[in-house]
SEMI-623988 format. One record per residue (C-alpha): y, x, z; residue number from 1. Coordinates in nm, 2 decimals, always signed. Layout:
N
[site [Y X Z] NUM]
...
//
This chain:
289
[site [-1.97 -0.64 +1.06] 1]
[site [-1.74 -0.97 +0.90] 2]
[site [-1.46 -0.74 +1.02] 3]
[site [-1.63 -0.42 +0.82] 4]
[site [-1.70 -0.66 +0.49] 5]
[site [-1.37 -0.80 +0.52] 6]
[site [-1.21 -0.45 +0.51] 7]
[site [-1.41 -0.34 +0.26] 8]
[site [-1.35 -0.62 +0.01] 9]
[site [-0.96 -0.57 +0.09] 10]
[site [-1.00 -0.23 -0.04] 11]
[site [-1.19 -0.30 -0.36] 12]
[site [-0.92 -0.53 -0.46] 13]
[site [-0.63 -0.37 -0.38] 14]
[site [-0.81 -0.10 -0.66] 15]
[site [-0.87 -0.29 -0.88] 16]
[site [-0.48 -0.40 -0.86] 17]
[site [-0.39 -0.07 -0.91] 18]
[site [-0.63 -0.04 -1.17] 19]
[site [-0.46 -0.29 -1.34] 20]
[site [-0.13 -0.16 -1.31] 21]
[site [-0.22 +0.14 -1.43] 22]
[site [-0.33 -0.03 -1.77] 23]
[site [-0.01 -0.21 -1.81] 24]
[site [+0.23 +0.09 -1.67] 25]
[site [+0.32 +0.23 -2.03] 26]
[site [+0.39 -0.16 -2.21] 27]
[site [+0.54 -0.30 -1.92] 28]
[site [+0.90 -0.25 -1.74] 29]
[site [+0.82 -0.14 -1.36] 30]
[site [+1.04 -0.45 -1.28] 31]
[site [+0.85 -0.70 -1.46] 32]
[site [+0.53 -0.59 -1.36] 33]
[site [+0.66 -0.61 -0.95] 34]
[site [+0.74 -1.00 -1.10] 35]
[site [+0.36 -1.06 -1.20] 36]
[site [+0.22 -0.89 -0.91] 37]
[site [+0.41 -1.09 -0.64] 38]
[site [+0.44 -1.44 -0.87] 39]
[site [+0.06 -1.48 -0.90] 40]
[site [-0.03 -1.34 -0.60] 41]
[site [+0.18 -1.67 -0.45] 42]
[site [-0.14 -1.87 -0.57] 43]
[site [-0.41 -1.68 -0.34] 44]
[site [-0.13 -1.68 -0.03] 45]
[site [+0.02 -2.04 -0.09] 46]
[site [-0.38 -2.14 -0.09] 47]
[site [-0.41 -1.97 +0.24] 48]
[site [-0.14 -2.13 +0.43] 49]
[site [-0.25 -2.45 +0.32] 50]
[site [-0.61 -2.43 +0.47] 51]
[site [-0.46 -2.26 +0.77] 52]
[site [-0.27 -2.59 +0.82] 53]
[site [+0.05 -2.38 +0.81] 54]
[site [+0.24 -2.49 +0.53] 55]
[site [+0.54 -2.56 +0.53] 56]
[site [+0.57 -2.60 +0.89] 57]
[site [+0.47 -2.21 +0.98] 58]
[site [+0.71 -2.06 +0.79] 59]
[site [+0.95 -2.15 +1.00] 60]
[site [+1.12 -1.87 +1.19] 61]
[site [+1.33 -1.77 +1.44] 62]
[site [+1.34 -1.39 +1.32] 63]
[site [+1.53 -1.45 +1.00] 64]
[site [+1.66 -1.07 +1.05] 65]
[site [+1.29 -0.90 +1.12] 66]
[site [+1.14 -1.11 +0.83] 67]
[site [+1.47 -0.92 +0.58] 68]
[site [+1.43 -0.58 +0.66] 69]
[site [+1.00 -0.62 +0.67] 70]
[site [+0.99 -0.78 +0.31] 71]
[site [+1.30 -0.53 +0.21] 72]
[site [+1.09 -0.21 +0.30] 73]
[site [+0.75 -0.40 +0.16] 74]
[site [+0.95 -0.51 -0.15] 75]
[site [+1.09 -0.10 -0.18] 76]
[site [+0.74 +0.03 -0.11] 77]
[site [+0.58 -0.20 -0.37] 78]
[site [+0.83 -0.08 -0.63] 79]
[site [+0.82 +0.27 -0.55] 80]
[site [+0.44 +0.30 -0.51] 81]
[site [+0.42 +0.14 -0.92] 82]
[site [+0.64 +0.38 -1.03] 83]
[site [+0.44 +0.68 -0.88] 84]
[site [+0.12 +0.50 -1.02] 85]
[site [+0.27 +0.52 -1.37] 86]
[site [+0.26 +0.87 -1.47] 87]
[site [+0.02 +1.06 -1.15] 88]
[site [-0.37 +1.01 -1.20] 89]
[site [-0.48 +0.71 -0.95] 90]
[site [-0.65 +0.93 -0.71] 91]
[site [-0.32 +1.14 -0.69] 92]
[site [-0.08 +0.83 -0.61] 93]
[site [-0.35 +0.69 -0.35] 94]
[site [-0.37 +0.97 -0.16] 95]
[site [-0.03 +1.02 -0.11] 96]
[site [-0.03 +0.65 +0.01] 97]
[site [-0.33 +0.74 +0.27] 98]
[site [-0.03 +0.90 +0.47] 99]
[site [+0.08 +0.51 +0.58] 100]
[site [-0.15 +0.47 +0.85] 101]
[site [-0.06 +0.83 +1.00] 102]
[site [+0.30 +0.76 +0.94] 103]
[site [+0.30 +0.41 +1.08] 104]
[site [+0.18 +0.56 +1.39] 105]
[site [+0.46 +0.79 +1.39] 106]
[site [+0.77 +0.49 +1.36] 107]
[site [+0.56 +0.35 +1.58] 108]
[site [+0.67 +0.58 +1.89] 109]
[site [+1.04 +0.58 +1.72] 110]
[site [+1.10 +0.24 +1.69] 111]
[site [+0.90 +0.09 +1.92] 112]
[site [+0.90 +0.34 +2.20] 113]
[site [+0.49 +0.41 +2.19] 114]
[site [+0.37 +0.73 +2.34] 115]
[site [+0.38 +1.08 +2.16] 116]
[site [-0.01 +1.14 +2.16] 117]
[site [-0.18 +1.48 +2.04] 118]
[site [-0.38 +1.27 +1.79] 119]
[site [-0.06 +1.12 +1.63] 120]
[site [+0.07 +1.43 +1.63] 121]
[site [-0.20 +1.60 +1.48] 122]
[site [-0.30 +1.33 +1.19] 123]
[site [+0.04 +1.35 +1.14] 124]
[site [+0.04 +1.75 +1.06] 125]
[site [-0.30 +1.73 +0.87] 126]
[site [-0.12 +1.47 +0.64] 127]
[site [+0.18 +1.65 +0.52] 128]
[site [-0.10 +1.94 +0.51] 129]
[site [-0.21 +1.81 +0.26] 130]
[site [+0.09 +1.69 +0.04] 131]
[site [+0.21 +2.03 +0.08] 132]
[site [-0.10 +2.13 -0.10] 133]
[site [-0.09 +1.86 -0.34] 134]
[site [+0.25 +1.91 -0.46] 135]
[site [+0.27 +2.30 -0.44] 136]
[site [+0.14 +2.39 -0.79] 137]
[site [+0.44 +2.23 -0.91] 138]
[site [+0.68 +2.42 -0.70] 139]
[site [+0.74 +2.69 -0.99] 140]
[site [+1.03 +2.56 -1.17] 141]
[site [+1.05 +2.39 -1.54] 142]
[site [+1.17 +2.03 -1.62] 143]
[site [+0.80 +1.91 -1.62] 144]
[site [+0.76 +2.03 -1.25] 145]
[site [+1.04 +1.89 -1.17] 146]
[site [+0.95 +1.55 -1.31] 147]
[site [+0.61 +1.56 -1.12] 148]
[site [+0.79 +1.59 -0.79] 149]
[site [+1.01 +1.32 -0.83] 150]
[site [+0.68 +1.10 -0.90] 151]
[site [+0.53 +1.29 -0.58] 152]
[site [+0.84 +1.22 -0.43] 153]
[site [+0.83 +0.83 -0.49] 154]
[site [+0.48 +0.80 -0.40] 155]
[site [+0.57 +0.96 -0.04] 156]
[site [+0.91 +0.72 +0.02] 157]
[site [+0.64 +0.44 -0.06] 158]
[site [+0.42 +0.52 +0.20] 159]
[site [+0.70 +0.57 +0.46] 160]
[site [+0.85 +0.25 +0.37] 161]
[site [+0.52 +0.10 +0.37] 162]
[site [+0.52 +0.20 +0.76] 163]
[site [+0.74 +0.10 +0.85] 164]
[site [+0.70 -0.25 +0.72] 165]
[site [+0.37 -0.24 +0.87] 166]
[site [+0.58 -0.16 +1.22] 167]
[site [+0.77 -0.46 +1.16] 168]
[site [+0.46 -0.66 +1.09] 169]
[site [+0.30 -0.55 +1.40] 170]
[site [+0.65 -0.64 +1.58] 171]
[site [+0.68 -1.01 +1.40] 172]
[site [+0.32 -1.07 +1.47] 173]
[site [+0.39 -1.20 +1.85] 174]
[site [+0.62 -1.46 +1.66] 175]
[site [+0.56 -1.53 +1.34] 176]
[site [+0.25 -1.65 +1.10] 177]
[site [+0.06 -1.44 +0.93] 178]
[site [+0.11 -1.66 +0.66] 179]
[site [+0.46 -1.68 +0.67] 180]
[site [+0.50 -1.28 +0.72] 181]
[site [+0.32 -1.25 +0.36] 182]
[site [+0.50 -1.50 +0.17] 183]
[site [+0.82 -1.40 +0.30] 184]
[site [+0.74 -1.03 +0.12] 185]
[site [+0.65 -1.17 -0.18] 186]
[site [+0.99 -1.40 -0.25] 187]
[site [+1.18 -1.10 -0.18] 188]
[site [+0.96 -0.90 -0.40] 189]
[site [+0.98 -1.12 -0.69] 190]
[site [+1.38 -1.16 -0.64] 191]
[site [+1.41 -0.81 -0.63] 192]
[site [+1.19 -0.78 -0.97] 193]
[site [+1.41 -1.04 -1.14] 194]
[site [+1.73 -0.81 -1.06] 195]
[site [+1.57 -0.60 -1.37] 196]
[site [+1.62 -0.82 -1.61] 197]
[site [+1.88 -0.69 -1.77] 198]
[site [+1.74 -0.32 -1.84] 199]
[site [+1.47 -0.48 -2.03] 200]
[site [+1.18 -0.71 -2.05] 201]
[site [+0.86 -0.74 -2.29] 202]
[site [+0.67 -1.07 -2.37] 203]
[site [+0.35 -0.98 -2.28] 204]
[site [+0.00 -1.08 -2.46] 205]
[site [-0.34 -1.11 -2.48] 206]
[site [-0.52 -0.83 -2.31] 207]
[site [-0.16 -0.72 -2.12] 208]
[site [-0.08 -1.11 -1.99] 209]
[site [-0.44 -1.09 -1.84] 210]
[site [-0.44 -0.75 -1.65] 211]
[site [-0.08 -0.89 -1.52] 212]
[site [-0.24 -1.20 -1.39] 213]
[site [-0.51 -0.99 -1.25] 214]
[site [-0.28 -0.76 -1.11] 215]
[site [-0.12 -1.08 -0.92] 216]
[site [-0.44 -1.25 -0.83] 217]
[site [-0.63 -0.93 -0.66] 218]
[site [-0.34 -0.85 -0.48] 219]
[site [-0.31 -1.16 -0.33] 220]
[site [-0.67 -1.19 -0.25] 221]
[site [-0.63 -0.84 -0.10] 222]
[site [-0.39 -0.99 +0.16] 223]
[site [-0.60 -1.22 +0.30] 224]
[site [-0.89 -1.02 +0.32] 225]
[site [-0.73 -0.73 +0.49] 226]
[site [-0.57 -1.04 +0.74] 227]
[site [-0.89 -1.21 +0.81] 228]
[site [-1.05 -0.87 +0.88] 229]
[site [-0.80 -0.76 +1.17] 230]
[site [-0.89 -1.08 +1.30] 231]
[site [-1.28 -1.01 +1.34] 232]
[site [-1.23 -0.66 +1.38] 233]
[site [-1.03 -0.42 +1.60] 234]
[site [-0.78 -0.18 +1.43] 235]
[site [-0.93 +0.19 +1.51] 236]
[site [-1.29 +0.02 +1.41] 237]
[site [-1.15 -0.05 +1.06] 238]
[site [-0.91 +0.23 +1.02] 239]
[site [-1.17 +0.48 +0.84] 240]
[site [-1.26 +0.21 +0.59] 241]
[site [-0.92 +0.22 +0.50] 242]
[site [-0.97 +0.59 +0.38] 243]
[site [-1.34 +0.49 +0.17] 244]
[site [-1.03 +0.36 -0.06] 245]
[site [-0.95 +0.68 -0.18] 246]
[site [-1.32 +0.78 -0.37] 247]
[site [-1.21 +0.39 -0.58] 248]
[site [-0.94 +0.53 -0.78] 249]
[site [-1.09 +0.85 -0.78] 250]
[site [-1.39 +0.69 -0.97] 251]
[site [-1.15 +0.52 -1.18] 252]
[site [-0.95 +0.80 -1.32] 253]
[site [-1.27 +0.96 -1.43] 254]
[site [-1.47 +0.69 -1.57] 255]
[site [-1.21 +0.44 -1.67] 256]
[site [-0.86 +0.68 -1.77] 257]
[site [-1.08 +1.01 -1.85] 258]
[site [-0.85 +1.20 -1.61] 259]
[site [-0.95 +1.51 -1.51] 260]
[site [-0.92 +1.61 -1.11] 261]
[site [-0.66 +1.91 -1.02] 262]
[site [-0.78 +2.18 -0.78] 263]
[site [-0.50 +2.09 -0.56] 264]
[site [-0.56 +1.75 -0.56] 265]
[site [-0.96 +1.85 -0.42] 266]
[site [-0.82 +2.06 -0.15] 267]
[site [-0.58 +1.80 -0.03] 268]
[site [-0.81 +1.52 -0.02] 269]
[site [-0.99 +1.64 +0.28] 270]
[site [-0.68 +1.79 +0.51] 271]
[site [-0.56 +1.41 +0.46] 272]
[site [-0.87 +1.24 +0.52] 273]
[site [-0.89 +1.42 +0.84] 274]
[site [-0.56 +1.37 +0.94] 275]
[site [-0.63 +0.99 +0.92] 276]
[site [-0.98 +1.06 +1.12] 277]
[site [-0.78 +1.24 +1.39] 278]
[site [-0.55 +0.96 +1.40] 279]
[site [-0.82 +0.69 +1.41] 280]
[site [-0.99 +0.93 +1.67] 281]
[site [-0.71 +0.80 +1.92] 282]
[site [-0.78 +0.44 +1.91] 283]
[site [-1.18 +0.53 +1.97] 284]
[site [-1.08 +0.68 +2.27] 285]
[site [-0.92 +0.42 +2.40] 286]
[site [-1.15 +0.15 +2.33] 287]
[site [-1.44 +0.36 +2.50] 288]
[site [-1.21 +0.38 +2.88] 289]
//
């Protein structure tokens, strides 16, 4: 039940993060927002190492390579998935990121030799159901379609870079601190950000300073939750929590943006939620043999 909290309270963060992004998205540069999101989020993580007696000594490494290419896909994920946030509706951009955990499991058996199970297989197909669906209605031509699907198709390369920097975590997790994996993703994150400079940044203010902070500070907080919960709970006991993340930003474009719901958007919801269900389905099985 710690575990279930845990997961819970990672979720509710990581929305409001979003949330926040979403405020900002039309007064800040993409870039600069990344900056804010990874420098503050330092505070929550740097905390953590410390009371986990692991700083500085546990970021030390002996996977220098593993630790690039994990905080380069989380670092491309993180920018990619902001950009999508800025001009979709919240509920739109999150559910195109509920493909990760289906995905994951899918560069999973690629990269790491796992076996090809019908349930990957099959959350797998129920997932790109669904963003079929989602993005069809905007398959008939015209600049504006053709802008939406190049926000749709952002939103999908974050969540297939987002697994497979979650298939590098799982691989640097036999070595490496948790600690160190997360700090590690957001240097390279905030280097990355600072590569923007030049194509423009704002001073922000008042109201826009604090929702960047915010931004920073929840997403951080979101990290350790979602850590500290895969260490009370096992993975397929947590996985459908994951998807209870979903009806946030759903709540949010209606009550907080006044953003109506498409019809394609309520017939893809469920095909992915399933998908995710069948894929959880798997790890069920095996924990009842």
């Amino acid at each position: 039940m710690l575990g279930i909290g845990l997961r819970v309270l990672s979720g509710l963060l990581v929305a409001a993060m979003v949330v926040s992004v979403k405020a900002v998205s039309e007064k800040v540069p993409l870039g600069e927002i990344v900056f804010f999101r990874s420098f503050f989020a330092m505070i929550p993580l740097v905390f953590f190492v410390w009371i986990r007696r692991e700083f500085p000594g546990g970021l030390a490494t002996k996977r220098p390579g593993a630790h690039f290419l994990r905080s380069g896909f989380g670092a491309l994920a993180l920018l990619a998935s902001f950009a999508s946030i800025a001009p979709l509706n919240l509920a739109e951009a999150t559910l195109i990121a509920q493909l990760t955990p289906v995905l994951t499991a899918f560069a999973a058996m690629i990269l790491l030799s796992e076996r090809l199970i019908i349930w990957r297989v099959g959350g797998l197909a129920l997932g790109f159901s669904g963003v079929i669906v989602l993005v069809s209605p905007e398959l008939g031509g015209g600049s504006n379609d053709t802008a939406r699907l190049v926000w749709y198709a952002l939103g999908l390369a974050s969540a297939v870079l987002s697994a497979l920097s979650l298939v590098l975590i799982r691989s640097l997790n036999g070595t490496e601190s948790p600690g160190a994996i997360a700090l590690y993703f957001v240097l390279a994150s905030m280097i990355g950000a600072l590569l923007t400079i030049p194509w423009g940044w704002v001073a922000p203010e008042g109201q826009t300073l604090s929702l960047l902070i915010a931004a920073g500070l929840f997403g951080g907080f979101g990290h350790i939750a979602m850590t500290l919960a895969f260490r009370y709970a096992e993975a397929s006991r947590l996985a459908p929590f994951e998807y209870v993340a979903l009806l946030r930003p759903l709540l949010a474009d209606l009550f907080v943006f006044n953003l109506r719901l498409s019809t394609a958007f309520l017939v893809a919801a469920p095909l992915i939620l399933f998908g995710a269900v069948v894929a959880a389905a798997e790890g069920k099985r095996k924990g009842t043999r």
